[in-house]
BAMAR-752608 format. One record per residue: residue number from 1; x, y, z of N, C-alpha, C, CB in turn. Coordinates in nm, 2 decimals, padded with zeros to 4 digits. Glycine has a CB too. Layout:
# BAMAR-752608
node resi=NUM; n_x=X; n_y=Y; n_z=Z; ca_x=X; ca_y=Y; ca_z=Z; c_x=X; c_y=Y; c_z=Z; cb_x=X; cb_y=Y; cb_z=Z
...
# end
This chain:
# BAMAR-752608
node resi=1; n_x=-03.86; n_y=-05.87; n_z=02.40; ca_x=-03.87; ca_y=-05.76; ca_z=02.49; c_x=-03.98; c_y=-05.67; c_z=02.46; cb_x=-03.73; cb_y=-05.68; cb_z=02.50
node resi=2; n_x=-04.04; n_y=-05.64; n_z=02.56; ca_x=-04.25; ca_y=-05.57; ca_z=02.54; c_x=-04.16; c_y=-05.41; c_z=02.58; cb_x=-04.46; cb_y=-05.65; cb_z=02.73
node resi=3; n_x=-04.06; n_y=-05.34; n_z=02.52; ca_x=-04.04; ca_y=-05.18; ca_z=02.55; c_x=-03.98; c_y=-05.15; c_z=02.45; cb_x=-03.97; cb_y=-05.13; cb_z=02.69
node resi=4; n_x=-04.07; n_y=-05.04; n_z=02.43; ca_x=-03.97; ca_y=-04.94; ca_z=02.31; c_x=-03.97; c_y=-04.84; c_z=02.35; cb_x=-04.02; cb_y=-04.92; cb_z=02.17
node resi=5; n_x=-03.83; n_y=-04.77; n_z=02.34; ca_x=-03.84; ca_y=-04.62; ca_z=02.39; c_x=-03.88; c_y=-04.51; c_z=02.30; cb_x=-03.73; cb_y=-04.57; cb_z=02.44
node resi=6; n_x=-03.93; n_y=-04.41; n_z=02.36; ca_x=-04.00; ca_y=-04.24; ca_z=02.32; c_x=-03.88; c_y=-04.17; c_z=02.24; cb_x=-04.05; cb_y=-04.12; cb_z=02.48
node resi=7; n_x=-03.90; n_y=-04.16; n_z=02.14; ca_x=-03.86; ca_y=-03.99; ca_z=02.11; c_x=-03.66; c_y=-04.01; c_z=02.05; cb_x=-03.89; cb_y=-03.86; cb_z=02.33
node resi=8; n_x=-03.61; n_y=-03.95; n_z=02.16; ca_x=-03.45; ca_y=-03.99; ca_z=02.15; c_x=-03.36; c_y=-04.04; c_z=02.24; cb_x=-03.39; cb_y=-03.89; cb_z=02.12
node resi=9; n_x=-03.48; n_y=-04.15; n_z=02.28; ca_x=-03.39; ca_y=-04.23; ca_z=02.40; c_x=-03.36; c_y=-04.36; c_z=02.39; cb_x=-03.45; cb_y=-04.23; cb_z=02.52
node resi=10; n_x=-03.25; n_y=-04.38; n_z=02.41; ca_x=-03.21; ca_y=-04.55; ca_z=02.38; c_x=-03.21; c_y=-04.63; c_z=02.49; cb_x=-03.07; cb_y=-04.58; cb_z=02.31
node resi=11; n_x=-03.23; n_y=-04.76; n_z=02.45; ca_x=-03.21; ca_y=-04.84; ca_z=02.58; c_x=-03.10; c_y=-04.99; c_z=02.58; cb_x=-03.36; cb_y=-04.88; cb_z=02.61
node resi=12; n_x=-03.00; n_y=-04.91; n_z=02.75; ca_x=-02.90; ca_y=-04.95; ca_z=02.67; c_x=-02.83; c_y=-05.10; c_z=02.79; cb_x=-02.78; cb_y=-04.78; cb_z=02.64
node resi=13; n_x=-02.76; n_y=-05.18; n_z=02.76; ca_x=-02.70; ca_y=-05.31; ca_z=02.84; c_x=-02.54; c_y=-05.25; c_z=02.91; cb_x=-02.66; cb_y=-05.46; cb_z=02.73
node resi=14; n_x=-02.53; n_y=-05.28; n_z=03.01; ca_x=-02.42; ca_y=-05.24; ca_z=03.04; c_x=-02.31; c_y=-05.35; c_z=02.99; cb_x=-02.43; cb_y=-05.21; cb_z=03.20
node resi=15; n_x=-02.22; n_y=-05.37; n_z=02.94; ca_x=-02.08; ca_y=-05.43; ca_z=02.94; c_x=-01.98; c_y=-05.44; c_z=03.06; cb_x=-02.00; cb_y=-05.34; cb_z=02.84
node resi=16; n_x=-01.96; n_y=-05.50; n_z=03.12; ca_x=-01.91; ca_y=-05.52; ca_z=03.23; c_x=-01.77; c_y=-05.52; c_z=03.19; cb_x=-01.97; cb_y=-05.63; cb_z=03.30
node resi=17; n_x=-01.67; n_y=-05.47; n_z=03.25; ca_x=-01.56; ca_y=-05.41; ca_z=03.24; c_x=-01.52; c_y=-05.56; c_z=03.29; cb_x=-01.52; cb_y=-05.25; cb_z=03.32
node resi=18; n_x=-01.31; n_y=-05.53; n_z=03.23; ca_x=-01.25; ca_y=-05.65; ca_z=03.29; c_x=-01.24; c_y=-05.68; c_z=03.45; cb_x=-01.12; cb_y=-05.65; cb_z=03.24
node resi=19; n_x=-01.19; n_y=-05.84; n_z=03.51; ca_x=-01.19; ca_y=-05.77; ca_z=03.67; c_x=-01.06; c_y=-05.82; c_z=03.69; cb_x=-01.31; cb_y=-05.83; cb_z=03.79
node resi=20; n_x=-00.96; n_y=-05.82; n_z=03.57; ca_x=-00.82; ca_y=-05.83; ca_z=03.59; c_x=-00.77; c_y=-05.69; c_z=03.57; cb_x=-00.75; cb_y=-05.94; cb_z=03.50
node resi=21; n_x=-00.64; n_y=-05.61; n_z=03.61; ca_x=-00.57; ca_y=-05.49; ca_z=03.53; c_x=-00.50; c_y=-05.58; c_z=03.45; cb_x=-00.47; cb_y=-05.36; cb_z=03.61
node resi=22; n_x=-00.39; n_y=-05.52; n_z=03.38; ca_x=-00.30; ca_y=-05.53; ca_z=03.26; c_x=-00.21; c_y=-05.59; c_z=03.32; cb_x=-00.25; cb_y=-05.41; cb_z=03.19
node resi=23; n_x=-00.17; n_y=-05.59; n_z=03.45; ca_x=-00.08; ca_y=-05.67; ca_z=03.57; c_x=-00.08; c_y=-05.78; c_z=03.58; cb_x=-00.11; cb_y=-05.65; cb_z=03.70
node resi=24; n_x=-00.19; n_y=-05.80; n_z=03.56; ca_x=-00.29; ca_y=-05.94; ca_z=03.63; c_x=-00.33; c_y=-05.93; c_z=03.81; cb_x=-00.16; cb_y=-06.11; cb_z=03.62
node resi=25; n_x=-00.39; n_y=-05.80; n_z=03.85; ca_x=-00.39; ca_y=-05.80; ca_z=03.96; c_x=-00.61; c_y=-05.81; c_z=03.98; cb_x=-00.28; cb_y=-05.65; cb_z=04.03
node resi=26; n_x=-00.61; n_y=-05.89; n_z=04.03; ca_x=-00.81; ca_y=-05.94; ca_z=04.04; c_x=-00.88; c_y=-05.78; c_z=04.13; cb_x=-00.86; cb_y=-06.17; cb_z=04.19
node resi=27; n_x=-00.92; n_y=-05.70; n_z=04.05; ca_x=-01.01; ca_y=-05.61; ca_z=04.09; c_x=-01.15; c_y=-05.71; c_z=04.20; cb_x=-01.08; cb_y=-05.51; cb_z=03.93
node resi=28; n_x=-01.14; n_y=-05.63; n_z=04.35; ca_x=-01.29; ca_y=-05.70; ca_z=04.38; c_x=-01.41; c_y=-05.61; c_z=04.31; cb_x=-01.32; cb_y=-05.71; cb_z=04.58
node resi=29; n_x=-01.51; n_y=-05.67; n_z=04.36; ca_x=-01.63; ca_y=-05.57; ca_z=04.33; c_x=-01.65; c_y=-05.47; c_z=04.40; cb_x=-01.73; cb_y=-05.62; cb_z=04.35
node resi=30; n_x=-01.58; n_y=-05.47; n_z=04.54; ca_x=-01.63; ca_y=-05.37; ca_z=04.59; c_x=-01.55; c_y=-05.22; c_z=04.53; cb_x=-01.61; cb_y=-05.39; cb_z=04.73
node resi=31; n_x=-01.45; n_y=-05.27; n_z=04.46; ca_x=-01.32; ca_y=-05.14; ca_z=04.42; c_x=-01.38; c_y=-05.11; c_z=04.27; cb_x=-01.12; cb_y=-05.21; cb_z=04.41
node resi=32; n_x=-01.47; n_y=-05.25; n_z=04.21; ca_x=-01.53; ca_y=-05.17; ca_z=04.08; c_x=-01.59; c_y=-05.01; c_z=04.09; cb_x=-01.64; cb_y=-05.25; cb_z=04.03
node resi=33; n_x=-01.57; n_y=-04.99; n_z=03.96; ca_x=-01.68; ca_y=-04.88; ca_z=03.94; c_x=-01.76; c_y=-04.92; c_z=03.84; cb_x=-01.63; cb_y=-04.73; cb_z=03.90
node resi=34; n_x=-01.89; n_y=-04.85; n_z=03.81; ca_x=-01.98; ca_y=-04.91; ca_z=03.75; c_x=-01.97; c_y=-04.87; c_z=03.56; cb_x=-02.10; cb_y=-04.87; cb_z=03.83
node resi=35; n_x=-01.96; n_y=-04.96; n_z=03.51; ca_x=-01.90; ca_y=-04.97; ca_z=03.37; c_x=-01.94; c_y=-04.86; c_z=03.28; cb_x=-01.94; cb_y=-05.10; cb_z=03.31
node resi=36; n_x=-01.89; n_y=-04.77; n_z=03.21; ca_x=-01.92; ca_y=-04.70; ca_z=03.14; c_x=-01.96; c_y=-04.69; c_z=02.91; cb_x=-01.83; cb_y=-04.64; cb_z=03.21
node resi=37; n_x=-01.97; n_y=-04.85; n_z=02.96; ca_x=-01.96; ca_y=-04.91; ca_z=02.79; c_x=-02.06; c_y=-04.94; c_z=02.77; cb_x=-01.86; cb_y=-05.03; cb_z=02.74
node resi=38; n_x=-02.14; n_y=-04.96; n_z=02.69; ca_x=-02.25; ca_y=-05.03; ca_z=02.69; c_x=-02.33; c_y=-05.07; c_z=02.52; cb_x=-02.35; cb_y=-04.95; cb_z=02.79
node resi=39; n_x=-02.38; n_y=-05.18; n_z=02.52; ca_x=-02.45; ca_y=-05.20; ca_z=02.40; c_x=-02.58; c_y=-05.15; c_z=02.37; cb_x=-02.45; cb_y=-05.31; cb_z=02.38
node resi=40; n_x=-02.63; n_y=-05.07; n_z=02.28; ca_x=-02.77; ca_y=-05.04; ca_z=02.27; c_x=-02.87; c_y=-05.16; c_z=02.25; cb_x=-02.79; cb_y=-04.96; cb_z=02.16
node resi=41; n_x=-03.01; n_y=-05.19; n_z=02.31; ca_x=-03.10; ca_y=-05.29; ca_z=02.31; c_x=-03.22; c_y=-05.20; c_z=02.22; cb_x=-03.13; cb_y=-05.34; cb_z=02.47
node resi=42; n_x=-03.23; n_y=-05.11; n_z=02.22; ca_x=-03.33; ca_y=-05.04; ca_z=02.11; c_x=-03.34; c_y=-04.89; c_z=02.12; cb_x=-03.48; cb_y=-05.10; cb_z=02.12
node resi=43; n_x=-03.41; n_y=-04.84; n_z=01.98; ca_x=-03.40; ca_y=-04.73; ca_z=02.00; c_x=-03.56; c_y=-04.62; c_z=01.99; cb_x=-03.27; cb_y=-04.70; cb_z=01.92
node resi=44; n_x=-03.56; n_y=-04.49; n_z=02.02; ca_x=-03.65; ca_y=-04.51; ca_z=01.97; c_x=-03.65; c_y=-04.40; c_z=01.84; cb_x=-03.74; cb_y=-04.51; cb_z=02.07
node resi=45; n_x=-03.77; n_y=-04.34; n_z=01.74; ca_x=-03.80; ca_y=-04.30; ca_z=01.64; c_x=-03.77; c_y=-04.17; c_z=01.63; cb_x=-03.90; cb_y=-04.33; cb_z=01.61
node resi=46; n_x=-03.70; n_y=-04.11; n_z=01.75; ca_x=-03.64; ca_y=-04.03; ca_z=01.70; c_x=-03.70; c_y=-03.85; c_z=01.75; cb_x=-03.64; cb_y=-04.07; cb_z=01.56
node resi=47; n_x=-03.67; n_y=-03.76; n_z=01.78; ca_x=-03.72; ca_y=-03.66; ca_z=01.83; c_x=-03.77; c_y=-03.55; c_z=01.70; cb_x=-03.62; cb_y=-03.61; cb_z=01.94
node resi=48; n_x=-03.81; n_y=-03.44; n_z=01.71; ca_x=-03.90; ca_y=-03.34; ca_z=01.63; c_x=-03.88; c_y=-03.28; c_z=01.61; cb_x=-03.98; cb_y=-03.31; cb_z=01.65
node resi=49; n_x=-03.83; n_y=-03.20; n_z=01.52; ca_x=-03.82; ca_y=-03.07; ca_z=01.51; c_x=-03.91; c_y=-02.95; c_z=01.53; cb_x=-03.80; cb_y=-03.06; cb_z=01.42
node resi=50; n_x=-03.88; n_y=-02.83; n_z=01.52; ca_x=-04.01; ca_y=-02.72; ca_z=01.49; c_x=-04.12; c_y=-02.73; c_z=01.44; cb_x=-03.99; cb_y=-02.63; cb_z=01.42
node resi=51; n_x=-04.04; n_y=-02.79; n_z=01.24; ca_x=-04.16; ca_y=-02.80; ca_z=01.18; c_x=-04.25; c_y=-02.92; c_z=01.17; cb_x=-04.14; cb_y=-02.78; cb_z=01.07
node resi=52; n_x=-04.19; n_y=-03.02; n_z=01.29; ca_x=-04.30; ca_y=-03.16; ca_z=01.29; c_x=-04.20; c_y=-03.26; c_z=01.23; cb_x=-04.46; cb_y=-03.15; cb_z=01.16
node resi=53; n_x=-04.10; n_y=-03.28; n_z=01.14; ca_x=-04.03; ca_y=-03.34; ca_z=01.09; c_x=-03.94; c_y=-03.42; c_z=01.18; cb_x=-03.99; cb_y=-03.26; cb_z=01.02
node resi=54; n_x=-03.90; n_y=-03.54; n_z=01.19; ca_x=-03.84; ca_y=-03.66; ca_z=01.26; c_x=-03.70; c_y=-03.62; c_z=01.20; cb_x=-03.91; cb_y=-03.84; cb_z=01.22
node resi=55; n_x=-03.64; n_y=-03.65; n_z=01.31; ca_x=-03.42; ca_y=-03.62; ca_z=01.38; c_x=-03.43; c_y=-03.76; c_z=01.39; cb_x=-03.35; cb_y=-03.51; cb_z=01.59
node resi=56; n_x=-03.34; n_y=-03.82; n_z=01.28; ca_x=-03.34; ca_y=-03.93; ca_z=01.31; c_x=-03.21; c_y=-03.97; c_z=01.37; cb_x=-03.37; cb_y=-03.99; cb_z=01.22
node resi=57; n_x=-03.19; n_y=-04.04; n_z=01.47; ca_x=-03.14; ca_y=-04.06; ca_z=01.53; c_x=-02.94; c_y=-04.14; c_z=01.50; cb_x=-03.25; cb_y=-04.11; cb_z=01.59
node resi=58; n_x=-02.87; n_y=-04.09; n_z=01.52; ca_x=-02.71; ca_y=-04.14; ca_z=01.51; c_x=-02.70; c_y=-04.28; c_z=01.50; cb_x=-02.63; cb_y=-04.11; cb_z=01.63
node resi=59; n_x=-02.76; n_y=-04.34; n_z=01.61; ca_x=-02.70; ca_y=-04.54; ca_z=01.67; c_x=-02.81; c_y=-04.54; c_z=01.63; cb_x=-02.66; cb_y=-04.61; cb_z=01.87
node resi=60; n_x=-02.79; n_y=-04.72; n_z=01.63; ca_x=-02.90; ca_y=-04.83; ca_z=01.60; c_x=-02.91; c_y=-04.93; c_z=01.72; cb_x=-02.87; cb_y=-04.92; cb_z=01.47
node resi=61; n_x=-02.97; n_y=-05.03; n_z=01.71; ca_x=-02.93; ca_y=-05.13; ca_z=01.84; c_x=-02.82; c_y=-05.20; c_z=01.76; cb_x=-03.07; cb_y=-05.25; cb_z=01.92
node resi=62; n_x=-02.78; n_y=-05.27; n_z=01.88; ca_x=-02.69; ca_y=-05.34; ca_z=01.84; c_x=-02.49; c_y=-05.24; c_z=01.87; cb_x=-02.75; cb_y=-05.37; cb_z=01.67
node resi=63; n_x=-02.51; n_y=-05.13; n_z=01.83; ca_x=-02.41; ca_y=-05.08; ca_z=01.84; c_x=-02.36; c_y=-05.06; c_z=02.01; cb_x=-02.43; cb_y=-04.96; cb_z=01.76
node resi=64; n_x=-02.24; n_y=-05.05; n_z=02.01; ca_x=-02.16; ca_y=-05.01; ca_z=02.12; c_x=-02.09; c_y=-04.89; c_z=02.17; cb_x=-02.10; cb_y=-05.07; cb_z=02.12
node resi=65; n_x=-02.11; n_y=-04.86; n_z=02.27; ca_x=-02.14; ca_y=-04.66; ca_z=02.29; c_x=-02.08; c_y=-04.67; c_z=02.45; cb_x=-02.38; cb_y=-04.58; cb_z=02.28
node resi=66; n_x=-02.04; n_y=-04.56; n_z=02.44; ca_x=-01.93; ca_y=-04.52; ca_z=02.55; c_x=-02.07; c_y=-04.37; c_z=02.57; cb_x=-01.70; cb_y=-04.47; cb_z=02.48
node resi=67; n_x=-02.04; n_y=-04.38; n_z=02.73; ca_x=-02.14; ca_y=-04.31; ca_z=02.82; c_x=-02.10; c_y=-04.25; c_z=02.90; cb_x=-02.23; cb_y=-04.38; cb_z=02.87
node resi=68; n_x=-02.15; n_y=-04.13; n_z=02.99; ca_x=-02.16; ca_y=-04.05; ca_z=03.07; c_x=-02.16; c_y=-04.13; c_z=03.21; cb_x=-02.27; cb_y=-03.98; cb_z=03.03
node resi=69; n_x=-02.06; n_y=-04.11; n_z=03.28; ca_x=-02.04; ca_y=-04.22; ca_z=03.44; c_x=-02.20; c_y=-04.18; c_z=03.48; cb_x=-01.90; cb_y=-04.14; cb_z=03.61
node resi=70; n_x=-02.28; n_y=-04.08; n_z=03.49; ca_x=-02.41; ca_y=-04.07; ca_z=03.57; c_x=-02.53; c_y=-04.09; c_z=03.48; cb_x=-02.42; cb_y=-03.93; cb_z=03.64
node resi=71; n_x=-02.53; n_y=-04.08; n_z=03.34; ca_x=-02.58; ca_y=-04.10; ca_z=03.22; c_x=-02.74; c_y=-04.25; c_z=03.28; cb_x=-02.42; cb_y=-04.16; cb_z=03.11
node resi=72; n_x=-02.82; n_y=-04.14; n_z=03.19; ca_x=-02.89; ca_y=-04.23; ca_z=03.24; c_x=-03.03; c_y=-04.27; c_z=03.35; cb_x=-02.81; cb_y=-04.25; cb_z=03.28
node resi=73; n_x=-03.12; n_y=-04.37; n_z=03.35; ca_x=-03.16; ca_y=-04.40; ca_z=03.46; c_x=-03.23; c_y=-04.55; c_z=03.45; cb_x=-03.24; cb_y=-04.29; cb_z=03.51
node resi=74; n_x=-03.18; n_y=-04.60; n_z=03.57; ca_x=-03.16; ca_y=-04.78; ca_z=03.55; c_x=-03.33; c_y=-04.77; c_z=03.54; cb_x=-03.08; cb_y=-04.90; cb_z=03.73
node resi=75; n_x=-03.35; n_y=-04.90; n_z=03.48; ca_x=-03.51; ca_y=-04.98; ca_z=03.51; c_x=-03.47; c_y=-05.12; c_z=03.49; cb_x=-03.67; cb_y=-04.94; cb_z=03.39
node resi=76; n_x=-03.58; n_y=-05.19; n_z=03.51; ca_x=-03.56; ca_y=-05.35; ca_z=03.54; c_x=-03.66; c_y=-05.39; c_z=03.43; cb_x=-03.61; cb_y=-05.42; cb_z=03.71
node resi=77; n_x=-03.55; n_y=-05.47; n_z=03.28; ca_x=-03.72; ca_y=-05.52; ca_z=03.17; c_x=-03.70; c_y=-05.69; c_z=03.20; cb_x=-03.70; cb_y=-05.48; cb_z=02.92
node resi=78; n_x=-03.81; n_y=-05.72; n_z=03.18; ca_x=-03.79; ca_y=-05.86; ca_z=03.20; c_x=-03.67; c_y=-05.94; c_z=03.30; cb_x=-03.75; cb_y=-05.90; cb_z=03.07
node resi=79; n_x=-03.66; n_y=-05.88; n_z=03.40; ca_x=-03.56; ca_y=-05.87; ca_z=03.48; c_x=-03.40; c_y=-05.86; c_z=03.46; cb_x=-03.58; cb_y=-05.95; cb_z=03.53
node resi=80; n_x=-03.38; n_y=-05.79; n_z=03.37; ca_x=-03.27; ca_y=-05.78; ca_z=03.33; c_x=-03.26; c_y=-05.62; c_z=03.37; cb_x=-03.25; cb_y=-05.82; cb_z=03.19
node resi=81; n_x=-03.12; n_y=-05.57; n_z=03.44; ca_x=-03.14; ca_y=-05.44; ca_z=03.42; c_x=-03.06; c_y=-05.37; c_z=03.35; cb_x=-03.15; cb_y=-05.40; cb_z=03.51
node resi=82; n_x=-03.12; n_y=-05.24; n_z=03.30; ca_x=-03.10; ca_y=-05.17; ca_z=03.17; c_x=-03.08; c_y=-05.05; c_z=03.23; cb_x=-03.21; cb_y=-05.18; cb_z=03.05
node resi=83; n_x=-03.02; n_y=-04.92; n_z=03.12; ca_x=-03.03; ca_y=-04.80; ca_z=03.12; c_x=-03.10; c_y=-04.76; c_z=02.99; cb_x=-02.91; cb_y=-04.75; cb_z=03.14
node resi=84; n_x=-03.18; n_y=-04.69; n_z=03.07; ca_x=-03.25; ca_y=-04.56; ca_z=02.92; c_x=-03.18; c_y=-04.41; c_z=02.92; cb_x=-03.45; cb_y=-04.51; cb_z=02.95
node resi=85; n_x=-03.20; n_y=-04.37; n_z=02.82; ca_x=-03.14; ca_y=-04.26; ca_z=02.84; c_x=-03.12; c_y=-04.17; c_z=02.68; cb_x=-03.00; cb_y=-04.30; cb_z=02.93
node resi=86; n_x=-03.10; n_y=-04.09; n_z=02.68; ca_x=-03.10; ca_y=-03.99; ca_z=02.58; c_x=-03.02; c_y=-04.01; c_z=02.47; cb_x=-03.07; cb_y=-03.87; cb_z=02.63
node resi=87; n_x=-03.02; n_y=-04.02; n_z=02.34; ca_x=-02.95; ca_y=-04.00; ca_z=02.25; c_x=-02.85; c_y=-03.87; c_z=02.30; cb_x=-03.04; cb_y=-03.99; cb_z=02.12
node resi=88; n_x=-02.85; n_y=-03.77; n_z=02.32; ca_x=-02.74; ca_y=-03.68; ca_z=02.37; c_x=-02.65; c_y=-03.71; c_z=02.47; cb_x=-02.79; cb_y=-03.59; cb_z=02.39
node resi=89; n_x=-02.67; n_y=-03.82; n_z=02.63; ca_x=-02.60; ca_y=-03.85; ca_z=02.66; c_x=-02.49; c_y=-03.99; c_z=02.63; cb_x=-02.65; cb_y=-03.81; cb_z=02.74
node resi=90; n_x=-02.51; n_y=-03.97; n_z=02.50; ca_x=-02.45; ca_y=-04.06; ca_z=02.46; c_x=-02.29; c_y=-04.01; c_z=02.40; cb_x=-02.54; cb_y=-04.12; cb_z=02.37
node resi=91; n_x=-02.15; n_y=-04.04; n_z=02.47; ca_x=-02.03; ca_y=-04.01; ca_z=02.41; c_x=-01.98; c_y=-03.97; c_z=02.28; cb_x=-01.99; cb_y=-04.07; cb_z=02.43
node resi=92; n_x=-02.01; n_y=-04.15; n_z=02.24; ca_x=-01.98; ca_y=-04.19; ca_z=02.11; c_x=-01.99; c_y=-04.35; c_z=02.11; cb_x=-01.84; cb_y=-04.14; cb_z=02.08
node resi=93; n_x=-01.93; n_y=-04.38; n_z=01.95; ca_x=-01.97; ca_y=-04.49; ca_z=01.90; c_x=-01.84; c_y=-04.58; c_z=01.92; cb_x=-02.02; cb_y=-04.48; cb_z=01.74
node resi=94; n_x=-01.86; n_y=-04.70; n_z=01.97; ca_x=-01.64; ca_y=-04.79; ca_z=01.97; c_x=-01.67; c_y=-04.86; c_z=01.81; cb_x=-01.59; cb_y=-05.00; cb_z=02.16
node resi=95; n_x=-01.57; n_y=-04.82; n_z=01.77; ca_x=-01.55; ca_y=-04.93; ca_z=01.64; c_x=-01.51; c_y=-05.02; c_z=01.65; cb_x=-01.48; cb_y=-04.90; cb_z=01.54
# end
């Protein structure tokens, strides 16, 4: 992948939710909503302080992070599409 993100923004894969409930009843697509889980694909070096000094950043790639429903803003890499978006709208980490 030719993108690395700026500052304190990660870039992230969506996880596609189940399309059964707990029932066993088949969610269509149109009744999805759009998944709020996602795995990080990279990150970047981190944002600045006052004095010049690098915040380094919480997540790594690879991790898996629960997100803001609006969080975000889609782009297309290599045709795959992704979210970028801010280390701060980021929830948290799933263990």
């Amino acid at each position: 992948m030719k993108f690395r993100p700026l500052h304190d923004r990660v870039l992230v894969r969506r996880i596609e939710a189940e399309e059964k409930t707990a029932g066993g009843i088949i969610i269509p697509d149109t009744a999805k909503e759009k998944p709020q889980e996602g795995e990080i694909v990279a990150v970047g070096e981190g944002a600045r302080d006052e004095d010049g000094d690098r915040i380094a950043l919480d997540v790594k790639a690879g991790d898996r992070i629960l997100f803001g429903k609006w969080s975000g803003t889609e782009i297309k890499v290599d045709g795959e599409e992704l979210l970028i978006m801010k280390e701060s709208d980021i929830l948290g980490i799933l263990a």
